[in-house]
N, CA, C and O atoms as a GROMACS GRO file, in nm:
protein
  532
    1UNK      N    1   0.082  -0.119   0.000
    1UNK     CA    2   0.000   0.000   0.000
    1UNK      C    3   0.086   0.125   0.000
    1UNK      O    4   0.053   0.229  -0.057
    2UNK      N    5   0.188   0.109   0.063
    2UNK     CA    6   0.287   0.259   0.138
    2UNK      C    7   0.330   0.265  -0.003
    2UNK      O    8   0.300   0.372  -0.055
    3UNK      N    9   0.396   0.175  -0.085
    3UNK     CA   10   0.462   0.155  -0.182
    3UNK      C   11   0.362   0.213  -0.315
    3UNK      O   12   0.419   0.276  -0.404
    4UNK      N   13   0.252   0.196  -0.320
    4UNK     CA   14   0.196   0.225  -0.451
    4UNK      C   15   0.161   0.373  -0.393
    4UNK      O   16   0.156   0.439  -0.497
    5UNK      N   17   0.137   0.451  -0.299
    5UNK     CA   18   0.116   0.588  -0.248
    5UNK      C   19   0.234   0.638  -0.302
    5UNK      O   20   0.220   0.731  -0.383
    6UNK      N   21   0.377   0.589  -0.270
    6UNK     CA   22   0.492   0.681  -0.279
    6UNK      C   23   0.494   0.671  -0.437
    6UNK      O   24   0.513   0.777  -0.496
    7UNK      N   25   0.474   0.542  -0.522
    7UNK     CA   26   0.485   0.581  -0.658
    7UNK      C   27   0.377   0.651  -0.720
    7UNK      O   28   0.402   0.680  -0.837
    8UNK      N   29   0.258   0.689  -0.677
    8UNK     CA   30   0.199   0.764  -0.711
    8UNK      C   31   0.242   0.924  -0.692
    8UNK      O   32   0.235   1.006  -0.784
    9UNK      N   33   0.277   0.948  -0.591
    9UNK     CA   34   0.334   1.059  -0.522
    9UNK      C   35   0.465   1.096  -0.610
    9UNK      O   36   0.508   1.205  -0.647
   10UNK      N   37   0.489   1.028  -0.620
   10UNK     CA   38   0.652   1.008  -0.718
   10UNK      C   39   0.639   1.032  -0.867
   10UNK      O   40   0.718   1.094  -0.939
   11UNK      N   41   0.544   0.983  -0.896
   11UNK     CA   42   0.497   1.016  -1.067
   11UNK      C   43   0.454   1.180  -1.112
   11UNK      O   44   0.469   1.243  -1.217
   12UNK      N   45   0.386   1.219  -0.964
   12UNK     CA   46   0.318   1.320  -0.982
   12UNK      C   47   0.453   1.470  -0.971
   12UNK      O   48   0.450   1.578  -1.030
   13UNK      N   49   0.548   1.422  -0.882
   13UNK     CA   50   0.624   1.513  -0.837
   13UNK      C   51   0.796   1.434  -0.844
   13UNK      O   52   0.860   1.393  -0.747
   14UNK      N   53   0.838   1.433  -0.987
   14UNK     CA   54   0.940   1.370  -0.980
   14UNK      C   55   1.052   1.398  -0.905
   14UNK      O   56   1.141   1.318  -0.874
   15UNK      N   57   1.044   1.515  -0.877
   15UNK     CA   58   1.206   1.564  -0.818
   15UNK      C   59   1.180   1.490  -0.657
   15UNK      O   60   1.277   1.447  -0.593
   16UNK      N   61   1.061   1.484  -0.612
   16UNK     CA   62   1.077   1.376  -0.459
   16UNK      C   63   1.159   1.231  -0.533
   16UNK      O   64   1.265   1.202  -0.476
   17UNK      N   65   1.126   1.158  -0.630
   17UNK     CA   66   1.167   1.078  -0.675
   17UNK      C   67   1.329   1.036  -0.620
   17UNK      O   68   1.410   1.128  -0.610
   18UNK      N   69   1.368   0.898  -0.588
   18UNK     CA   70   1.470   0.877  -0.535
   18UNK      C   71   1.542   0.864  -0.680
   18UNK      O   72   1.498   0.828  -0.789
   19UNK      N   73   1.651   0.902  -0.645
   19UNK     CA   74   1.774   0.817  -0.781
   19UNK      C   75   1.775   0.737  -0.812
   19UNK      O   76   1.783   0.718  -0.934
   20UNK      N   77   1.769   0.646  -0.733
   20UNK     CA   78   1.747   0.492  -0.793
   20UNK      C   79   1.638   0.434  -0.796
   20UNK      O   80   1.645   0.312  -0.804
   21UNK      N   81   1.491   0.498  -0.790
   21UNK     CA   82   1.386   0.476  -0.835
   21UNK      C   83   1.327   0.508  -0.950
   21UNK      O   84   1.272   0.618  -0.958
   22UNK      N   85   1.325   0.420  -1.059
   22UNK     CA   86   1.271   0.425  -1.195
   22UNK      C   87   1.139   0.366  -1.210
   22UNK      O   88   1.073   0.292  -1.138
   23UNK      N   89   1.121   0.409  -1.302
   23UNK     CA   90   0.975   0.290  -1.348
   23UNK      C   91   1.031   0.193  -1.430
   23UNK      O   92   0.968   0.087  -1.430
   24UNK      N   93   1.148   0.197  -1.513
   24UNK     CA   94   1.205   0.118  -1.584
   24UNK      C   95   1.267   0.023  -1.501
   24UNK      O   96   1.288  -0.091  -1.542
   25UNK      N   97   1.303   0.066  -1.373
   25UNK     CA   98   1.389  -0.038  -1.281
   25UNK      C   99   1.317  -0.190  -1.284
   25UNK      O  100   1.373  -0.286  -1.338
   26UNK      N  101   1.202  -0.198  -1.228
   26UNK     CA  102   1.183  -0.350  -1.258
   26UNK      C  103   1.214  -0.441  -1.420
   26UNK      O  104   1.175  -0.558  -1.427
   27UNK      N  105   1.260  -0.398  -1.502
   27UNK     CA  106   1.329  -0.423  -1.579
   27UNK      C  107   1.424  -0.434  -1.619
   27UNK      O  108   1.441  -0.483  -1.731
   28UNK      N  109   1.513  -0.398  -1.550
   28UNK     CA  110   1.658  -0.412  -1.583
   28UNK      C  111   1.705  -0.566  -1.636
   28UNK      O  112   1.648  -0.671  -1.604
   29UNK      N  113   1.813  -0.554  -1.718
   29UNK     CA  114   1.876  -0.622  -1.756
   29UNK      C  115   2.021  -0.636  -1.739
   29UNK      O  116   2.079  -0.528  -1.749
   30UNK      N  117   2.113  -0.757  -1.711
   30UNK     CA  118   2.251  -0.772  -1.706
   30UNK      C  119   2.292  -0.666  -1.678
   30UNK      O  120   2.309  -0.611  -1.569
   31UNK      N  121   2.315  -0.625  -1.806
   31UNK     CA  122   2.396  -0.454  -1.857
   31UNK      C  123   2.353  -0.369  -1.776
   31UNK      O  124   2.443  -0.290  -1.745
   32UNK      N  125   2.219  -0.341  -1.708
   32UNK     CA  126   2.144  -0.216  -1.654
   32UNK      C  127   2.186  -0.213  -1.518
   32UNK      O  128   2.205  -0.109  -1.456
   33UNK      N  129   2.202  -0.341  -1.466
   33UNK     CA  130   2.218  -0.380  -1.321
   33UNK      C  131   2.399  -0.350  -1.310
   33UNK      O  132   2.438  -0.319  -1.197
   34UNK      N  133   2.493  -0.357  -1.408
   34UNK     CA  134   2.603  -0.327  -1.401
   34UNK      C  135   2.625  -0.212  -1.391
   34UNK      O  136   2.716  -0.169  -1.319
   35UNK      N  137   2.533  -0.127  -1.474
   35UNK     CA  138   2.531  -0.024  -1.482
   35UNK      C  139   2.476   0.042  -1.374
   35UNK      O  140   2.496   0.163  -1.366
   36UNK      N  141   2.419  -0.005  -1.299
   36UNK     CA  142   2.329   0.099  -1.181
   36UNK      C  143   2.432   0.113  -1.096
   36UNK      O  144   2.459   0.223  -1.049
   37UNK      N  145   2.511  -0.008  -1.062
   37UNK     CA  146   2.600  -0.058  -0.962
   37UNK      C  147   2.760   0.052  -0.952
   37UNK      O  148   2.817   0.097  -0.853
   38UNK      N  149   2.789   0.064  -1.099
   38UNK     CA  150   2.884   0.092  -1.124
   38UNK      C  151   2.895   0.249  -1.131
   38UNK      O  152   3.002   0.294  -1.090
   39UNK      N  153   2.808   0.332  -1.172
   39UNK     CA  154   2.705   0.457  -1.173
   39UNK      C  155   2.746   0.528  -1.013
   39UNK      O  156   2.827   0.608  -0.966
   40UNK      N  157   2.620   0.431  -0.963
   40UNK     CA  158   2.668   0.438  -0.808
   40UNK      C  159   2.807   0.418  -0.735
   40UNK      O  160   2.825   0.503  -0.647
   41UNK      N  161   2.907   0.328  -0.750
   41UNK     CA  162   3.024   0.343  -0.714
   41UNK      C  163   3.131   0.474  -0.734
   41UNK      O  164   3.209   0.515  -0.648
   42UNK      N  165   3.109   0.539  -0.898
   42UNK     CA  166   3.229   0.624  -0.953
   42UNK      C  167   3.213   0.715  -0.904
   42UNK      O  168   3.331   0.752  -0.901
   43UNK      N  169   3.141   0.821  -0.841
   43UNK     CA  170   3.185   0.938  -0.818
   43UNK      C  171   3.171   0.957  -0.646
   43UNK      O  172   3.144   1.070  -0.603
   44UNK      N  173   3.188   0.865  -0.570
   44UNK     CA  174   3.134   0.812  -0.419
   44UNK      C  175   3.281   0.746  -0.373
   44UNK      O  176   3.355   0.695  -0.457
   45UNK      N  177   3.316   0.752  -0.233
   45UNK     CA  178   3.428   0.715  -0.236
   45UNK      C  179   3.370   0.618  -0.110
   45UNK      O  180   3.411   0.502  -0.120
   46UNK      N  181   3.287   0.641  -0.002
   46UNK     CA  182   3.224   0.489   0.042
   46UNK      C  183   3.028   0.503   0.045
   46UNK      O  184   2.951   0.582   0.099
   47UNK      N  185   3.012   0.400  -0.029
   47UNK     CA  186   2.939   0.389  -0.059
   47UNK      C  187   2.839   0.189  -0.001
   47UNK      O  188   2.886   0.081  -0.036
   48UNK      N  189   2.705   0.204   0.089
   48UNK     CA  190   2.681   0.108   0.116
   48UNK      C  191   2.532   0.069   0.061
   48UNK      O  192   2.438   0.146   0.083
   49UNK      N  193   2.516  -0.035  -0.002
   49UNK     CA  194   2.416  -0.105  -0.075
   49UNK      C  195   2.321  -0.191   0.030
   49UNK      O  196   2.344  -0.310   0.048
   50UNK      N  197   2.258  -0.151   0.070
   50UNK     CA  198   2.147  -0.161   0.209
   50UNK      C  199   2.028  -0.220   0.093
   50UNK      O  200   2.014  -0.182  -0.024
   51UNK      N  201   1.960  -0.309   0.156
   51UNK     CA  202   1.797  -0.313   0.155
   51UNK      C  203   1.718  -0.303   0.242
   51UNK      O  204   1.728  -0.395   0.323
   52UNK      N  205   1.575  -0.173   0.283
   52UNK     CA  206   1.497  -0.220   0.403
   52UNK      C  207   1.402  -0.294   0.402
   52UNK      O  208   1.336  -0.294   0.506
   53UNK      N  209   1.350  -0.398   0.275
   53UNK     CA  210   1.234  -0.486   0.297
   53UNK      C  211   1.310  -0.612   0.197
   53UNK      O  212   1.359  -0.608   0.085
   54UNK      N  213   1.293  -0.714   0.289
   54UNK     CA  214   1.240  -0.677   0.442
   54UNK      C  215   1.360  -0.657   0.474
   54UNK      O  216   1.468  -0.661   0.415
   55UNK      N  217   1.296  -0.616   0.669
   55UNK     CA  218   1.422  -0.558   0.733
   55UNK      C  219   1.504  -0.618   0.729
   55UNK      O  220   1.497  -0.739   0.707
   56UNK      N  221   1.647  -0.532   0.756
   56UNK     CA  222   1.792  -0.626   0.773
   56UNK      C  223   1.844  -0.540   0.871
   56UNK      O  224   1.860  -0.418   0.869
   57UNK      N  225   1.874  -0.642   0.978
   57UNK     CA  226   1.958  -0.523   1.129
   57UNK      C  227   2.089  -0.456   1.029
   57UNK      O  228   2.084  -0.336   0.999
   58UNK      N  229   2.202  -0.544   0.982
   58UNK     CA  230   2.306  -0.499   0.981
   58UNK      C  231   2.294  -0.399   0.871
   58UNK      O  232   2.391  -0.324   0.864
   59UNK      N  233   2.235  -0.387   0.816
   59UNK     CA  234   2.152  -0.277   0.664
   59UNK      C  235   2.119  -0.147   0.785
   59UNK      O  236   2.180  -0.041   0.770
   60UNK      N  237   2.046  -0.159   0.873
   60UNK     CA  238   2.001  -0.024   0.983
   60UNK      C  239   2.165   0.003   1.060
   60UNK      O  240   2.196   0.119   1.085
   61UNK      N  241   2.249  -0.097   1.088
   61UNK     CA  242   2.391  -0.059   1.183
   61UNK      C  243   2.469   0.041   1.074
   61UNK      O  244   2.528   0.148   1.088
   62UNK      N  245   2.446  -0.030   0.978
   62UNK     CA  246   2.516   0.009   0.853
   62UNK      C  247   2.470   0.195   0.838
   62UNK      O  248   2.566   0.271   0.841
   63UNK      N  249   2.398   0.228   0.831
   63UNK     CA  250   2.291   0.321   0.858
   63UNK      C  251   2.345   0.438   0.907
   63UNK      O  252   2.387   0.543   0.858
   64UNK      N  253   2.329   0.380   1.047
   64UNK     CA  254   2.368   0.408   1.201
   64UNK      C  255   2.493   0.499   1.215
   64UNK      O  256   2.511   0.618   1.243
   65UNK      N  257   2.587   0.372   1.179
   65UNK     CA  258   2.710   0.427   1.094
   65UNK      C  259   2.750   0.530   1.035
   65UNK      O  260   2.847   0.592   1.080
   66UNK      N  261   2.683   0.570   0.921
   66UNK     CA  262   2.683   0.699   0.830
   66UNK      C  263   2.668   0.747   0.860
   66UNK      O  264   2.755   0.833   0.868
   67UNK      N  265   2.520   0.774   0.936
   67UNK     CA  266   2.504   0.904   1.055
   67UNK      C  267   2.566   0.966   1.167
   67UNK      O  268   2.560   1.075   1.225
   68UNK      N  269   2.649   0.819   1.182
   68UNK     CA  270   2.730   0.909   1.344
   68UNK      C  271   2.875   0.915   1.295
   68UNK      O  272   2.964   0.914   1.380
   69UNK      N  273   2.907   0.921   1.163
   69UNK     CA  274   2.992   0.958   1.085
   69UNK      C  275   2.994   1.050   0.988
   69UNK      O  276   3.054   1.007   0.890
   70UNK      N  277   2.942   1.182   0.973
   70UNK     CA  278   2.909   1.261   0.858
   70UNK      C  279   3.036   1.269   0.758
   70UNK      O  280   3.030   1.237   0.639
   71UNK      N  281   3.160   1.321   0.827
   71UNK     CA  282   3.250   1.330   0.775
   71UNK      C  283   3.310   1.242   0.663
   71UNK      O  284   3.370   1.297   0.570
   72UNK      N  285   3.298   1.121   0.666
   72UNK     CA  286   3.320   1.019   0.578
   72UNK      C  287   3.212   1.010   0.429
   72UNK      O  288   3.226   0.933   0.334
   73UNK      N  289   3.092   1.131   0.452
   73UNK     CA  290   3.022   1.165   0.324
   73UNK      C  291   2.967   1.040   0.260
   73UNK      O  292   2.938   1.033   0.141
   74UNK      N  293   2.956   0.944   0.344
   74UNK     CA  294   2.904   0.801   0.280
   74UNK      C  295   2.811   0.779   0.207
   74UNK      O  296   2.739   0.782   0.306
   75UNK      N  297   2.730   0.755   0.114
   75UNK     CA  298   2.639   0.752   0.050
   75UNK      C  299   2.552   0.590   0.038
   75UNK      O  300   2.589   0.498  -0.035
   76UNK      N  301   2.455   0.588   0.112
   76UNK     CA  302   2.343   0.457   0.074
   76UNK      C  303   2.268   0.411  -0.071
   76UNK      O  304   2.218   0.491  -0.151
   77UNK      N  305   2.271   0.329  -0.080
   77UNK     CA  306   2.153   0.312  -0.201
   77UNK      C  307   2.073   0.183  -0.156
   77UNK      O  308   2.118   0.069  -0.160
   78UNK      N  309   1.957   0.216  -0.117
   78UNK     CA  310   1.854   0.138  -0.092
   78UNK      C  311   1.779   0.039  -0.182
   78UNK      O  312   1.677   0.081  -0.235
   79UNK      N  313   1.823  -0.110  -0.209
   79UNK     CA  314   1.793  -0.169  -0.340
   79UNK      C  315   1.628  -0.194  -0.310
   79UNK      O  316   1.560  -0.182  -0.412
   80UNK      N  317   1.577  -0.218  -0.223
   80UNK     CA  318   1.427  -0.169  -0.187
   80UNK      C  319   1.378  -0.108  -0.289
   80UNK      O  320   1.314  -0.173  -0.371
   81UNK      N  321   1.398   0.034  -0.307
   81UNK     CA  322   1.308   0.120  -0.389
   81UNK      C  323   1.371   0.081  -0.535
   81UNK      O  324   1.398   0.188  -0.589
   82UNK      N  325   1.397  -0.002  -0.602
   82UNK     CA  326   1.460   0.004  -0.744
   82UNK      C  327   1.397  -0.108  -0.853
   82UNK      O  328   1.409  -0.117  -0.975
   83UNK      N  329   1.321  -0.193  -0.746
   83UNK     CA  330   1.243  -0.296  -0.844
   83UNK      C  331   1.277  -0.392  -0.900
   83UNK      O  332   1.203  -0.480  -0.944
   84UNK      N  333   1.421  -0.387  -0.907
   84UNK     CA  334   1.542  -0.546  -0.929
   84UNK      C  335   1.639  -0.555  -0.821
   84UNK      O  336   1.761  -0.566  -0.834
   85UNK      N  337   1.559  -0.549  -0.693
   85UNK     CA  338   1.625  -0.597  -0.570
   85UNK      C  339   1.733  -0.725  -0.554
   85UNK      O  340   1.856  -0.713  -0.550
   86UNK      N  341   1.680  -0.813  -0.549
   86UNK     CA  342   1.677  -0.931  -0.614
   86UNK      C  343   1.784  -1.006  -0.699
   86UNK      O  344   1.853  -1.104  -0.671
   87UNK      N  345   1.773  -0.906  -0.846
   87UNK     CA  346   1.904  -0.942  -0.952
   87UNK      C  347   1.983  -0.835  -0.883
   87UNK      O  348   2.101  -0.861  -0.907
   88UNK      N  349   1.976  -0.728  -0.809
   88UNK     CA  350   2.113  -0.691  -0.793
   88UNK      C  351   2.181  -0.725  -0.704
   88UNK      O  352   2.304  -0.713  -0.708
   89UNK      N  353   2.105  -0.786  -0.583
   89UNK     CA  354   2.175  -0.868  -0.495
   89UNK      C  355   2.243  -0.972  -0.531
   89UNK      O  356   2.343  -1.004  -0.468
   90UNK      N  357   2.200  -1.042  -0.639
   90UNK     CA  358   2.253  -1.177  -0.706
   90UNK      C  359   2.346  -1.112  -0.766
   90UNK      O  360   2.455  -1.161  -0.738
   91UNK      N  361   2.358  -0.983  -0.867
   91UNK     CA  362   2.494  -0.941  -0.902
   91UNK      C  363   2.575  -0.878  -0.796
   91UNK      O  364   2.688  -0.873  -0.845
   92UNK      N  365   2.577  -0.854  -0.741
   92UNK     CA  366   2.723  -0.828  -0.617
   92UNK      C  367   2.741  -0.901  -0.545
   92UNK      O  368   2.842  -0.894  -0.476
   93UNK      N  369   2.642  -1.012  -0.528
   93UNK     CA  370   2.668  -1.132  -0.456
   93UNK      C  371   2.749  -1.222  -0.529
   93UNK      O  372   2.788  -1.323  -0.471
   94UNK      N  373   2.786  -1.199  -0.662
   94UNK     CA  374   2.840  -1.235  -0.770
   94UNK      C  375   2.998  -1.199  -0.781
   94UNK      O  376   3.089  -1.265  -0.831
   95UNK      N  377   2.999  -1.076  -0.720
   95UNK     CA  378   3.140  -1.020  -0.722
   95UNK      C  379   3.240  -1.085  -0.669
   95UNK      O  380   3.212  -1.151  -0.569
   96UNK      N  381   3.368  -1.088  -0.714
   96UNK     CA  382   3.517  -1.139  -0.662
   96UNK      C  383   3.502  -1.046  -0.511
   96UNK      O  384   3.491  -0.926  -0.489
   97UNK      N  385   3.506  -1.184  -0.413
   97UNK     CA  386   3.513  -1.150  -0.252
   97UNK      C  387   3.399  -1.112  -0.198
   97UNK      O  388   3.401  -1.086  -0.078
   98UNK      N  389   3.262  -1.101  -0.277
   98UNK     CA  390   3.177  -1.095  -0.224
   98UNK      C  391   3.071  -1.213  -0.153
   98UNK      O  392   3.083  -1.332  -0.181
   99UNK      N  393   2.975  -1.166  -0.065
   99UNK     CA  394   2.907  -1.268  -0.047
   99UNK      C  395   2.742  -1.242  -0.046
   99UNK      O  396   2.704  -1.125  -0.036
  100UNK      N  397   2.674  -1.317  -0.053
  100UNK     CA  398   2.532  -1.273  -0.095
  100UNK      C  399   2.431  -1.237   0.082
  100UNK      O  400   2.323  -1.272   0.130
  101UNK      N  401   2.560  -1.144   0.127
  101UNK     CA  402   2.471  -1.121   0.283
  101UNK      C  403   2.477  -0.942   0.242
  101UNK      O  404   2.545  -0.893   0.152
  102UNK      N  405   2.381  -0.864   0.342
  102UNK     CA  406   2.393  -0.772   0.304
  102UNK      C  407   2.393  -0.647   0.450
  102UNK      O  408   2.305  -0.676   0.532
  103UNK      N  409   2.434  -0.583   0.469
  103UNK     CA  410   2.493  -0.451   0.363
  103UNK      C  411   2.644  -0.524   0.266
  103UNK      O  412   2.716  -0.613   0.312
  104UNK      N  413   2.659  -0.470   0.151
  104UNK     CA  414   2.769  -0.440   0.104
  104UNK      C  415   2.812  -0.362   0.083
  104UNK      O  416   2.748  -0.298   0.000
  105UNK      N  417   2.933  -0.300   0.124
  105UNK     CA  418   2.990  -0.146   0.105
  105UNK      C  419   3.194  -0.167   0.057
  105UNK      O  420   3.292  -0.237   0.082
  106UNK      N  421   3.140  -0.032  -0.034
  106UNK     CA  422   3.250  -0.016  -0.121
  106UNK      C  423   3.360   0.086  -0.053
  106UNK      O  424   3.312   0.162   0.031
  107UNK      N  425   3.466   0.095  -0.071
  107UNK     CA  426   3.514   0.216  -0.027
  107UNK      C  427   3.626   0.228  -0.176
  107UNK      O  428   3.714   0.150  -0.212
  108UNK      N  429   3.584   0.343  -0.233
  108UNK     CA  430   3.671   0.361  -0.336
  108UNK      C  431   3.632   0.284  -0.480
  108UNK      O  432   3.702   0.274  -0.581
  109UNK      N  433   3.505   0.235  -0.457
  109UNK     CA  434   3.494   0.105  -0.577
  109UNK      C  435   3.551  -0.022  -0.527
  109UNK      O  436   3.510  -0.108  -0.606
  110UNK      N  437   3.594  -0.055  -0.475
  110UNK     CA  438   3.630  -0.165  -0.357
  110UNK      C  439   3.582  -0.202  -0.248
  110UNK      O  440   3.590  -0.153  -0.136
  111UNK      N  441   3.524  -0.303  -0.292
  111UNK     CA  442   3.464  -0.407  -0.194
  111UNK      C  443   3.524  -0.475  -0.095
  111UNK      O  444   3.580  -0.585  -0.098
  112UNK      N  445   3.497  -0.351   0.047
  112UNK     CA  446   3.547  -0.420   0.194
  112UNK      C  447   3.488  -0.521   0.251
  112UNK      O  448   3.550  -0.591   0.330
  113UNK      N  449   3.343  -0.547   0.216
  113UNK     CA  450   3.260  -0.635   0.305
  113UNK      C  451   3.141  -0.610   0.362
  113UNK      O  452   3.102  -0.505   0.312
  114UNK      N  453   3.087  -0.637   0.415
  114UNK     CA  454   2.962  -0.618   0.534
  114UNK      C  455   2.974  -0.511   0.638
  114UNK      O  456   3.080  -0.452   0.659
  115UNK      N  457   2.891  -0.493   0.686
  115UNK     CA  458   2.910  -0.384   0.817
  115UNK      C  459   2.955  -0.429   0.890
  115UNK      O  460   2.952  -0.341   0.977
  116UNK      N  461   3.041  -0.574   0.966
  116UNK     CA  462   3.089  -0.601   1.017
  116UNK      C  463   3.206  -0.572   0.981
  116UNK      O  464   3.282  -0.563   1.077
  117UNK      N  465   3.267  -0.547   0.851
  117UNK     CA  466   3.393  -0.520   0.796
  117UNK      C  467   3.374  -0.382   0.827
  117UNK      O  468   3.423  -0.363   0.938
  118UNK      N  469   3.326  -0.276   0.780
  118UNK     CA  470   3.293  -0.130   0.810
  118UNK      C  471   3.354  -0.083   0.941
  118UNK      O  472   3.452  -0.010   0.958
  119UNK      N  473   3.248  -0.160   1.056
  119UNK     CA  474   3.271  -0.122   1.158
  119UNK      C  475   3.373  -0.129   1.280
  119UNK      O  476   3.392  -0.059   1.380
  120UNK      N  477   3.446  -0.275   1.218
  120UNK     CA  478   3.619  -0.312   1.244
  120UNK      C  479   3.692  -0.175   1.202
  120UNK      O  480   3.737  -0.090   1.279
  121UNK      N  481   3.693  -0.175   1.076
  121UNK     CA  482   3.800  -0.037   1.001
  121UNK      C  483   3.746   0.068   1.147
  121UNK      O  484   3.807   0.090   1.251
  122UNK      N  485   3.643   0.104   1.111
  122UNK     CA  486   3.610   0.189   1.223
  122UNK      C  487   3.609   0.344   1.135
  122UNK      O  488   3.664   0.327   1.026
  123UNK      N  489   3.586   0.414   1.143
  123UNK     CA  490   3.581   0.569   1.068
  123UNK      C  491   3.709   0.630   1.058
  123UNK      O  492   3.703   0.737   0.998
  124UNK      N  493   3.841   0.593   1.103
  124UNK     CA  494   3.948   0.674   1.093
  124UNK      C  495   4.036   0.538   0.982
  124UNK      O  496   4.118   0.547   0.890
  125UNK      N  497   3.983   0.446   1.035
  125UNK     CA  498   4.028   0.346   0.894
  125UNK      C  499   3.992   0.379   0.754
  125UNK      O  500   4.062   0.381   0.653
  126UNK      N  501   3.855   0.406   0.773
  126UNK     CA  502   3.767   0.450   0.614
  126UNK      C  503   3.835   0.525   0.557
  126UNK      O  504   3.888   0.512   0.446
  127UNK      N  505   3.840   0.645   0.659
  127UNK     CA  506   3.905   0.782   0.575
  127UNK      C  507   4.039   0.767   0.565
  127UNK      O  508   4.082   0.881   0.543
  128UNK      N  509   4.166   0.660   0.570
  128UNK     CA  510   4.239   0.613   0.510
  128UNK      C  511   4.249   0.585   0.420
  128UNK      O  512   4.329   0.633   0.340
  129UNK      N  513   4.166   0.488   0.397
  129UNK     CA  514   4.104   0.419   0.305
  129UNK      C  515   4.109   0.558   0.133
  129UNK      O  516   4.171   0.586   0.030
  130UNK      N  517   3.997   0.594   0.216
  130UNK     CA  518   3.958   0.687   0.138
  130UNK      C  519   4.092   0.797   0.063
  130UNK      O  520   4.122   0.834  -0.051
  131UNK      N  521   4.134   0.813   0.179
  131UNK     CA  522   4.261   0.956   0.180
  131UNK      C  523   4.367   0.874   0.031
  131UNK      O  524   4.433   0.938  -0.049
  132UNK      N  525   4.352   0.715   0.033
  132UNK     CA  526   4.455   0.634  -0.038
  132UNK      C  527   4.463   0.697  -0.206
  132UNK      O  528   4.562   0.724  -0.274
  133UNK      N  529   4.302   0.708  -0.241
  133UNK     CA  530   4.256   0.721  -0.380
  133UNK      C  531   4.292   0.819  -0.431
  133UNK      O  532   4.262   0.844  -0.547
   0.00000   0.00000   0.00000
């Protein structure tokens, strides 16, 4: 129900519209899903691939994280709102070193791991990390 309100709401007033909410999204293909992925990685230096439905704790720690970290400028993408949840989990679950649990987060286009990996580095690790690129 919440879901067909916000795309109604969303049709009517695109600029509320999320970035990674299309109408084309439940369609994606191979190429599109590489492309969303990869889109999202290049101009982001950590970046975490969360879903909230259904819930996932370490997807909210993950979260948590960003927020009590501003400085690190982290950026989410919620595969929830995109309509190939699903195939894109199966493609980064796909990735060299990845695994099909989620959050996955990048730092640099590089795939550290889960929020359990995140939250080891710890925020002065990240921005190492980061400072490297």
């Amino acid at each position: 129900m919440l879901s067909q309100i916000y795309r109604s709401i969303s049709s009517r007033f695109p600029s509320l519209s999320s970035s990674v909410h299309t109408s084309s999204a439940s369609r994606m293909n191979d190429k599109d899903i590489k492309e969303f992925v990869e889109n999202n990685l290049k101009d982001n230096g950590l970046v975490v691939f969360i879903r909230t439905s259904p819930s996932c704790y370490y997807c909210q720690q993950a979260l948590r994280f960003l927020r009590d970290n501003p400085e690190l400028d982290g950026k989410s993408v919620d595969l929830s709102e995109t309509g190939s949840q699903q195939a894109i989990i199966s493609y980064l679950g796909s990735l060299p070193g990845s695994a099909a649990t989620f959050p996955r987060v990048f730092v640099n286009t590089k795939l550290i791991g889960g929020y359990s990996d995140m939250n080891d580095l710890g925020a002065s690790g990240i921005k190492t990390m980061l400072h490297k690129a």
